[in-house]
C-alpha positions as CSV (number, residue, x, y, z in Angstrom):
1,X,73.3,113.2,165.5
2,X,70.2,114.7,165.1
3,X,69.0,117.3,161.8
4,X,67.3,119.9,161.5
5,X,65.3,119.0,159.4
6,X,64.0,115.8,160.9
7,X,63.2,117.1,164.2
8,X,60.0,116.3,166.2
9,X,57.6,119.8,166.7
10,X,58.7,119.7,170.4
11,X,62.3,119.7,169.7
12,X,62.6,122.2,167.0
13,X,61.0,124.7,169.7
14,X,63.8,123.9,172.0
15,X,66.5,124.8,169.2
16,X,64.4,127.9,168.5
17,X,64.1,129.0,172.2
18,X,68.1,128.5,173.1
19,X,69.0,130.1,169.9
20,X,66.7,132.8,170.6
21,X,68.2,133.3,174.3
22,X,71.7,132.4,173.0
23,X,71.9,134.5,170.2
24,X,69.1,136.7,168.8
25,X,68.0,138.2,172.0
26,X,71.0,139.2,173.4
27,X,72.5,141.0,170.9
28,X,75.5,140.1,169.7
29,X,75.8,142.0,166.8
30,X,76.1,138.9,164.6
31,X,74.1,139.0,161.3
32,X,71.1,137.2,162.3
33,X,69.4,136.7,158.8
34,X,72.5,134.4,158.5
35,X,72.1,133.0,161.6
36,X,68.8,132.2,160.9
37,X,69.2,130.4,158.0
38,X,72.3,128.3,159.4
39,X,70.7,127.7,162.9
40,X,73.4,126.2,165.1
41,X,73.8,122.7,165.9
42,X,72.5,122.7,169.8
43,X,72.8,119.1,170.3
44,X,76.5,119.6,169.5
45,X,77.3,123.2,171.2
46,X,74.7,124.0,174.3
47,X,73.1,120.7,175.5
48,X,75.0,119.0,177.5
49,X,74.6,114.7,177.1
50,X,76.9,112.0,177.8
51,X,76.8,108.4,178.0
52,X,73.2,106.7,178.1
53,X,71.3,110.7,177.9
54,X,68.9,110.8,175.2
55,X,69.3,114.3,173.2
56,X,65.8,114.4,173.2
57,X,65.5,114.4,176.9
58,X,68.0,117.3,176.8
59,X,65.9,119.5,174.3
60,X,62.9,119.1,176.4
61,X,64.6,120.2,179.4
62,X,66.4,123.0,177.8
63,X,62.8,123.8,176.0
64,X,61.3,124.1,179.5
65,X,64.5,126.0,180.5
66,X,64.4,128.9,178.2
67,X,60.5,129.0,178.0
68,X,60.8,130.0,181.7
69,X,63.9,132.7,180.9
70,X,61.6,134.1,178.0
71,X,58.3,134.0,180.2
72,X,59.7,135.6,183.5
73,X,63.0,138.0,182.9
74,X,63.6,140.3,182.0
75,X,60.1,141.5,181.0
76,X,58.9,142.5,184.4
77,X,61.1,145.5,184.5
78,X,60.7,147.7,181.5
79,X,64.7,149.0,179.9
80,X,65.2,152.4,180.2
81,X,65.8,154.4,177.0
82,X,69.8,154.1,176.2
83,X,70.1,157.7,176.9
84,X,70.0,156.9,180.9
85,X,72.4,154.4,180.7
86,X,75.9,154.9,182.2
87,X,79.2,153.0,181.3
88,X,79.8,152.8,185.3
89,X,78.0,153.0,188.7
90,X,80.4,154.2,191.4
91,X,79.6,153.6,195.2
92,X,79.5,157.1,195.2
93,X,76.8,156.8,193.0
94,X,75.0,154.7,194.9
95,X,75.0,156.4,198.3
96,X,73.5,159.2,196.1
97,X,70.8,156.6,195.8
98,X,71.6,155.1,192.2
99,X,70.4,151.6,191.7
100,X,73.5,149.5,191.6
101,X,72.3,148.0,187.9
102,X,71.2,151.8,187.0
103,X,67.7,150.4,187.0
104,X,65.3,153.5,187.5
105,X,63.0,152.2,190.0
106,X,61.1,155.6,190.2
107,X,60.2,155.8,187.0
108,X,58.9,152.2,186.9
109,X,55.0,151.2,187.2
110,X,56.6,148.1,190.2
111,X,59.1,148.5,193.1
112,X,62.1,147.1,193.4
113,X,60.7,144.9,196.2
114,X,58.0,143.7,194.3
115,X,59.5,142.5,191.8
116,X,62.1,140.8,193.8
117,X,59.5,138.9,195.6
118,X,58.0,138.3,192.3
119,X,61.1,136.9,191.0
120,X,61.4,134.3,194.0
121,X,57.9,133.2,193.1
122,X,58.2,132.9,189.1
123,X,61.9,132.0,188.7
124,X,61.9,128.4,188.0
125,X,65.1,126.8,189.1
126,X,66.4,124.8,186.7
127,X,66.8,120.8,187.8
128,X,67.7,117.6,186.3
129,X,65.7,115.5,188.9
130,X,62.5,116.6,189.5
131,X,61.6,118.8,192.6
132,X,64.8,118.6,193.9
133,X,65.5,122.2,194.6
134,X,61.8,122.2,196.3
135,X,62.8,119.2,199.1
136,X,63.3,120.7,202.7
137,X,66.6,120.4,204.1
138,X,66.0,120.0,207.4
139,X,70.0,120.3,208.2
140,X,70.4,123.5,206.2
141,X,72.4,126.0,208.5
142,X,70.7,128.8,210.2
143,X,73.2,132.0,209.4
144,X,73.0,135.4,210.9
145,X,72.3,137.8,207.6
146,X,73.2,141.1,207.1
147,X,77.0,141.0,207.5
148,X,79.4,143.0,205.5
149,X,82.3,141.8,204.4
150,X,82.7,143.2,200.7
151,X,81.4,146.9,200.3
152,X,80.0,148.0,196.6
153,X,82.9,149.5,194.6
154,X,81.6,149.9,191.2
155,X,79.8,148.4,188.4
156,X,80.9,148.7,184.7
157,X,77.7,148.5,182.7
158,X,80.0,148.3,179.7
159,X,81.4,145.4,180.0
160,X,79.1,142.6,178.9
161,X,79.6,139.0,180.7
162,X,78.3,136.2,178.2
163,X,77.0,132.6,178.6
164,X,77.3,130.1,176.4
165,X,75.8,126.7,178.4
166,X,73.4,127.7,181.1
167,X,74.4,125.4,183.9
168,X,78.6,126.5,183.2
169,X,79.7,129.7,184.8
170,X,82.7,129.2,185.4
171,X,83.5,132.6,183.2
172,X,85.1,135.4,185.3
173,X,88.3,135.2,186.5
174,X,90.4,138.2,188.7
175,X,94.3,138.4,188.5
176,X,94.8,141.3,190.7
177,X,92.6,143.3,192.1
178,X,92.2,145.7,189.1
179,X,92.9,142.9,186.1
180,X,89.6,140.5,185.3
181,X,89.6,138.1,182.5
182,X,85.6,137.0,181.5
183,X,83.9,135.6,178.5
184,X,81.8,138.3,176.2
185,X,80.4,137.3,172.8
186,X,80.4,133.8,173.5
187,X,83.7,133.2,172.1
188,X,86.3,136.0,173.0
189,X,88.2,136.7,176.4
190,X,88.3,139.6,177.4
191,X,90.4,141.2,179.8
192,X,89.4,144.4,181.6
193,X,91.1,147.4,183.6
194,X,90.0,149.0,186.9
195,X,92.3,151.4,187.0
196,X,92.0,152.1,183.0
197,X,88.4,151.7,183.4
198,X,88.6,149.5,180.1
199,X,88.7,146.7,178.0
200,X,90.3,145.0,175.2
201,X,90.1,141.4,173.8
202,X,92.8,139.5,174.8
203,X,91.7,136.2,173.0
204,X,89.3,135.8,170.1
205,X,88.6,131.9,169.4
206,X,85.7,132.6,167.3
207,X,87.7,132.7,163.9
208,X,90.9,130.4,163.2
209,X,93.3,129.8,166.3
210,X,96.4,127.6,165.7
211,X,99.4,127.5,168.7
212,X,102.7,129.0,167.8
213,X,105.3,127.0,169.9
214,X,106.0,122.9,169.3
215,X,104.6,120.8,172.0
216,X,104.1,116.7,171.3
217,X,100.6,116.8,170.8
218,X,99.7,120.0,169.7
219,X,97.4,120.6,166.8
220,X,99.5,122.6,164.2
221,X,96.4,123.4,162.4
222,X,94.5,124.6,165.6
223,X,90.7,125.1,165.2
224,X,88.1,127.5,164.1
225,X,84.7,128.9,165.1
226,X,85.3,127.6,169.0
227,X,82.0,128.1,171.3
228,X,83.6,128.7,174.5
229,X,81.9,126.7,177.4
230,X,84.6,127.3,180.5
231,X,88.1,129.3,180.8
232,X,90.3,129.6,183.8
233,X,92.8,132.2,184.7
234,X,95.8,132.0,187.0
235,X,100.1,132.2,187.5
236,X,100.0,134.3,184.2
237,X,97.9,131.3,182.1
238,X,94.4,131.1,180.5
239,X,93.2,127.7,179.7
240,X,89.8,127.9,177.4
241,X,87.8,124.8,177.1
242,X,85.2,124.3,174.1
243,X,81.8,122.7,173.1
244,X,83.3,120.1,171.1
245,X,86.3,118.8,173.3
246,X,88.5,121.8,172.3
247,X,91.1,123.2,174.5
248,X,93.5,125.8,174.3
249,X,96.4,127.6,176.3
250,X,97.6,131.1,176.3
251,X,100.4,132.5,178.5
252,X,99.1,136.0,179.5
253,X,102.8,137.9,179.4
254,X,103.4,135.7,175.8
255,X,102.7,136.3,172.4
256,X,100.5,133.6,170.4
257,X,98.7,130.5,171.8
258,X,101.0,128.0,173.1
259,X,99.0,124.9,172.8
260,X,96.0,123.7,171.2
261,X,94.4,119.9,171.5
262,X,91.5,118.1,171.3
263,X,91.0,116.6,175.2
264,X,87.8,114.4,173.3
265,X,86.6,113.5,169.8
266,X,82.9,114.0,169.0
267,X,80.2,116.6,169.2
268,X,78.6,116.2,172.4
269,X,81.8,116.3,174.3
270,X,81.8,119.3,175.8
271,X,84.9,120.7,178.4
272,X,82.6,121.7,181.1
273,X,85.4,122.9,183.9
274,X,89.2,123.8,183.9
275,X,90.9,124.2,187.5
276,X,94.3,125.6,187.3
277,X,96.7,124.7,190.4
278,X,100.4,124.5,191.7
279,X,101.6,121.3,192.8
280,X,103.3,120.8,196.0
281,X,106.6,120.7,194.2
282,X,105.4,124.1,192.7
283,X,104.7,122.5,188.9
284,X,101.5,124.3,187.5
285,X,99.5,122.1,186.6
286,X,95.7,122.2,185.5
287,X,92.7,119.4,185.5
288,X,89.7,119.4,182.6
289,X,86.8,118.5,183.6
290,X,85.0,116.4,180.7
291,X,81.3,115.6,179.5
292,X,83.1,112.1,178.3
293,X,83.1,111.3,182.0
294,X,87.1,111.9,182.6
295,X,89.3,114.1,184.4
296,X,92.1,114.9,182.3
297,X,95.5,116.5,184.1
298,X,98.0,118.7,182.2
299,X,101.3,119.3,183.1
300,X,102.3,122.7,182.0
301,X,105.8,122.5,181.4
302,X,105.3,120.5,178.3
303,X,102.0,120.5,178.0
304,X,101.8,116.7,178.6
305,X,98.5,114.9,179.7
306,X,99.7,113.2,183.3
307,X,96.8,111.7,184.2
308,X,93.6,110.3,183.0
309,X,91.2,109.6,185.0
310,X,87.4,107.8,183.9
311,X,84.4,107.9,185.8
312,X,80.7,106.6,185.3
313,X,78.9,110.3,184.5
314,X,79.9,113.1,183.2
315,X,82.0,115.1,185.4
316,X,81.2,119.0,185.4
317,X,83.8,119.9,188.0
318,X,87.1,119.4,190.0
319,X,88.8,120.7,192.7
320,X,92.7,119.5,193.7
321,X,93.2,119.4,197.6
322,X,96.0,121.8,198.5
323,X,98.5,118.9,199.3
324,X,97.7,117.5,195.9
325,X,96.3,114.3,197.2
326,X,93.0,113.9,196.7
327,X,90.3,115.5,194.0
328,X,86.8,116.1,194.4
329,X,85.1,114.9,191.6
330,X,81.2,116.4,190.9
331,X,78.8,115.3,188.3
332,X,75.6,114.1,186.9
333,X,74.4,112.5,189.6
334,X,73.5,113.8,193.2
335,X,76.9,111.8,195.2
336,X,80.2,113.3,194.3
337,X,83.4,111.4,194.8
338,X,86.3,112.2,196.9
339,X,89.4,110.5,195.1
340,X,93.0,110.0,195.1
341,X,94.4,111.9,193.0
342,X,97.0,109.6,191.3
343,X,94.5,106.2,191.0
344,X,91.3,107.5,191.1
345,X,90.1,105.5,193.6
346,X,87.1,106.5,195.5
347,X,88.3,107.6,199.3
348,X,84.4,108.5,199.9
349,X,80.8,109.3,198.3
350,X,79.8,112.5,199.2
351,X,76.2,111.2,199.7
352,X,73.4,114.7,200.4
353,X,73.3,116.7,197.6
354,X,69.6,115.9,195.4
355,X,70.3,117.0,192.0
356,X,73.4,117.3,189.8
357,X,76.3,119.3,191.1
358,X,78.4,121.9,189.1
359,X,80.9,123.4,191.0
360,X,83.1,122.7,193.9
361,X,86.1,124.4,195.9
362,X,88.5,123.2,198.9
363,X,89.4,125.5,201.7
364,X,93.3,126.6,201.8
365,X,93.2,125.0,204.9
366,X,93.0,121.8,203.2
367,X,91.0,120.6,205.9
368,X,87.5,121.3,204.4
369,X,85.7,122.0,200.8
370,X,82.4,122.8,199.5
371,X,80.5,121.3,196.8
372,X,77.5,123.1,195.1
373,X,74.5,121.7,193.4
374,X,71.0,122.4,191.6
375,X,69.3,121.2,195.0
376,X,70.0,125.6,195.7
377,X,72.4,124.5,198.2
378,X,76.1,124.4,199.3
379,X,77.5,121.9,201.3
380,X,80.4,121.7,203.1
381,X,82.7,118.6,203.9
382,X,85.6,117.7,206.5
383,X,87.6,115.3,205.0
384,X,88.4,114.0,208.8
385,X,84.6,112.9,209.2
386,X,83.2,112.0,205.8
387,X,79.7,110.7,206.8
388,X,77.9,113.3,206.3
389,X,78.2,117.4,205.6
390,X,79.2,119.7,208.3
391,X,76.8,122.4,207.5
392,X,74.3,123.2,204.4
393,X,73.9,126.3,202.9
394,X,70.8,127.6,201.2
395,X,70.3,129.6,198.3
396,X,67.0,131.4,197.4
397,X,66.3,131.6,193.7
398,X,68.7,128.9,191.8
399,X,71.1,126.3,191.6
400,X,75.0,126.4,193.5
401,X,77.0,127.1,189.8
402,X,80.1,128.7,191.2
403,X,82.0,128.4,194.9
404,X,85.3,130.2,195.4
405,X,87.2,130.8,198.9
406,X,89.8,133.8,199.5
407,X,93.5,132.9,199.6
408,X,93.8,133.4,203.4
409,X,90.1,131.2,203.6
410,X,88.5,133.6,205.7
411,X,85.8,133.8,203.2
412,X,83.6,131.7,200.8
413,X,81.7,133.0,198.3
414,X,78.9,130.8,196.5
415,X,76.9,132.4,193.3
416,X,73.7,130.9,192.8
417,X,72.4,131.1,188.9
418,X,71.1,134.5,189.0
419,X,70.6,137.0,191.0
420,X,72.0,136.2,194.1
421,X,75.9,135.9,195.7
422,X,76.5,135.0,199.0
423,X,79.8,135.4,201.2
424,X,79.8,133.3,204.4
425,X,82.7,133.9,207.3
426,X,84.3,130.3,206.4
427,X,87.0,130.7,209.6
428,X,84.3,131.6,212.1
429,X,82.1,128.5,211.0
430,X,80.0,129.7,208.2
431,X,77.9,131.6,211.0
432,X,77.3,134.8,209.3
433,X,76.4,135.6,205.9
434,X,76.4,138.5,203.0
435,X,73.7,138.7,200.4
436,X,74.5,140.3,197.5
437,X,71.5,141.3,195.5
438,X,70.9,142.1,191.8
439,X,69.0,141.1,188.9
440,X,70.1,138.9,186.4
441,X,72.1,135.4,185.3
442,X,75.3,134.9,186.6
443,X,78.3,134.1,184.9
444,X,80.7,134.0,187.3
445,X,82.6,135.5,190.8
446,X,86.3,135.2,191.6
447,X,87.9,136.8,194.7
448,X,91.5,139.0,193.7
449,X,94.8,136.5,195.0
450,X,95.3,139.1,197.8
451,X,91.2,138.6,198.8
452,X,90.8,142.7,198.3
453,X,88.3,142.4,195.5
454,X,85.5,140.3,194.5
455,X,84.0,140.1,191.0
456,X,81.2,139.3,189.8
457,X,79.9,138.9,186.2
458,X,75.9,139.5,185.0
459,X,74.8,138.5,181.9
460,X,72.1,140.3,180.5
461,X,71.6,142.3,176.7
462,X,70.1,145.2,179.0
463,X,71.4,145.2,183.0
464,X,74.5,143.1,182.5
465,X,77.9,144.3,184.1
466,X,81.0,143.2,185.9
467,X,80.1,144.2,189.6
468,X,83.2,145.3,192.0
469,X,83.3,144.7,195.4
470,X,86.3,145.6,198.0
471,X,87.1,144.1,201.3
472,X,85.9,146.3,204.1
473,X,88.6,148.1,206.1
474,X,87.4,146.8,209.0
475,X,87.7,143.3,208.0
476,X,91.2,143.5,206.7
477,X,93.6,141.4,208.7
């Protein structure tokens, strides 16, 4: 493990740099004097390293990282005074010609289009392999923009999306179409209310957690001061994964946490995705994505690990086939895995994708799924013709961190890592497309079950929000 005190000039600047953008900056409200003198371990909470990966290769990358997040945002647009800003932007606002972020473009020395077409100049995407997001991809689909599937329904500028590893965004998670569950502060979930138009903290790991019901396994003593890198939120559970291998289990209609465990020992092991599902036999179930290469699954019943499942890299995301036979497995390396789901056993390499990939999603029609990478692209796979993708989808600004599709799979949403959502027609072929436009890093999108509502979470200490968009009338079924 490496000290503090015995790291080279270039590394100590990377610990200063992410514990300026993770903590300092963005206000937390912690007591920074302390902070500063107990600077936090980074090799253990926000690099991510597995197997074979120097740490020093990490806190050069993540050095180069937040040098360009301190260099090129937020600076360009000036923060208005506190007095102009509101707790919510309606969409009545906005036809009234309110900036959906409440950013004050007329009283600003650049346009809003300037600076968006200086932000797709500067904004250096993050990539593991070099130039990656920079390759043409000459089979990238052409899609007819300007379609409008989800309409602006609000923005609640109070509500405060946090980040705590830059390439996990796996954070907001909608239960209805009024009921959200995101990270904020790093460490607490937080639950928030359309229709009370607020929030409360529904789970707060940052102190001493410990389960209150007897599972074999569980860790009676629980844990304390948990970073939280990943959550997941469905059928009335949350599932929060941790920087150092933690996990823990909440029902969201119980008291108390139900079940706390370790899923990994060591400090560099960190739980980079949780996918909650139902089995075929209507079991709930989830899968744990692991920097320790594995794919854990959890039967939640008893809260009993059903399968293990080890891999070569470290895997940063899962997705479970409707039928619950076969997994898509995506990691550190640019060929993800389509596997049985019992054995493990590779059906197919996803062979395309340039860079690392972080986030994948199947279709309900179990048919076809999507995979997302730092190459700023999406693709999508039919499982009947494996050889190559059926179509690529092209981002603008950043890497593919979050996919989701609506229940009825009418519609796909992919989040690139900031500024930028886009919602394809997934039933007509992918052939039209939504952009939704904003400034900032994003820390995650999830559709509502009945597909009315789309949410999606900004992180930033002055134009962060939870953005609220509704299914057009006209394209309700």
């Amino acid at each position: 493990m490496w000290r503090w005190d015995t790291l080279p000039d270039d590394l100590l600047l990377a610990e200063l740099l992410l514990y300026y953008i993770g903590g300092v900056r963005s206000g937390d409200g912690m007591d920074h004097n302390l902070r500063v003198k107990f600077p936090p371990c980074i090799a253990a909470k926000v690099l991510k390293t597995g197997p074979g990966i120097e740490p020093a290769k990490y806190y050069s990358d993540s050095c180069a990282y937040c040098w360009h997040t301190m260099s090129h945002y937020p600076q360009l647009v000036p923060a208005q005074s506190t007095s102009t800003v509101v707790a919510a932007i309606s969409a009545t606002d906005v036809r009234n010609g309110t900036d959906i972020q409440g950013i004050s473009w007329d009283t600003l020395a650049i346009t809003r289009e300037t600076y968006r077409n200086t932000r797709l100049q500067q904004y250096v995407n993050y990539e593991n392999i070099p130039f990656s997001g920079k390759a043409l991809k000459e089979d990238r689909k052409i899609t007819r923009r300007g379609g409008v599937f989800y309409e602006f329904s609000h923005n609640y500028r109070s509500v405060r999306p946090s980040i705590f590893h830059f390439q996990l965004r796996n954070l907001v998670w909608a239960t209805t179409s009024y009921d959200a569950y995101l990270m904020t502060n790093f460490s607490v979930v937080s639950h928030w209310s359309a229709l009370t138009c607020s929030r409360s903290d529904f789970l707060d790991v940052s102190g001493h957690v410990a389960p209150t019901q007897e599972h074999p396994g569980n860790l009676s003593e629980g844990f304390k001061g948990t970073s939280v890198s990943t959550l997941a939120v469905k059928d009335k559970l949350l599932v929060v994964g941790g920087t150092r291998g933690e996990l823990i289990c909440k029902h969201l209609d119980r008291p108390g946490v139900s079940f706390c465990t370790k899923t990994a020992e060591g400090d560099l092991n960190l739980t980079n995705a949780v996918e909650i599902y139902d089995t075929p036999s209507a079991a709930v179930h989830f899968t744990i994505s692991g920097n320790d290469c594995a794919v854990r699954d959890f039967d939640v019943e008893k809260y009993q690990l059903s399968k293990h499942l080890q891999f070569s890299w470290p895997v940063n995301h899962t997705s479970m086939s409707p039928d619950g036979k076969l997994l898509v497995v995506v990691g550190d390396k640019p060929d993800g895995l389509l596997v049985d789901s019992d054995t493990g056993k590779t059906v197919m390499a996803l062979n395309g994708h340039l860079d690392h990939s972080f986030a994948s999603a199947w279709n309900p029609d179990g048919v076809t799924f999507a995979t997302g990478n730092q190459d700023k692209t999406c693709r999508i796979w039919d499982v009947r013709n494996l050889s190559k993708s059926i179509a690529v989808l092209q981002g603008n600004l950043g890497g593919i961190y979050c996919i989701r599709y609506t229940a009825d799979g009418q519609y796909m949403a992919m989040a690139e890592s900031a500024d930028f959502v886009h919602i394809y027609d997934a039933k007509n072929g992918y052939e039209e497309e939504q952009e939704i436009d904003f400034f900032g890093e994003v820390g995650g999108i999830s559709f509502s079950p009945d597909s009315q509502a789309l949410y999606i979470g900004i992180s930033d200490h002055k134009y962060g929000g939870l953005l609220v968009y509704g299914l057009c009338q006209s394209q309700n079924h």
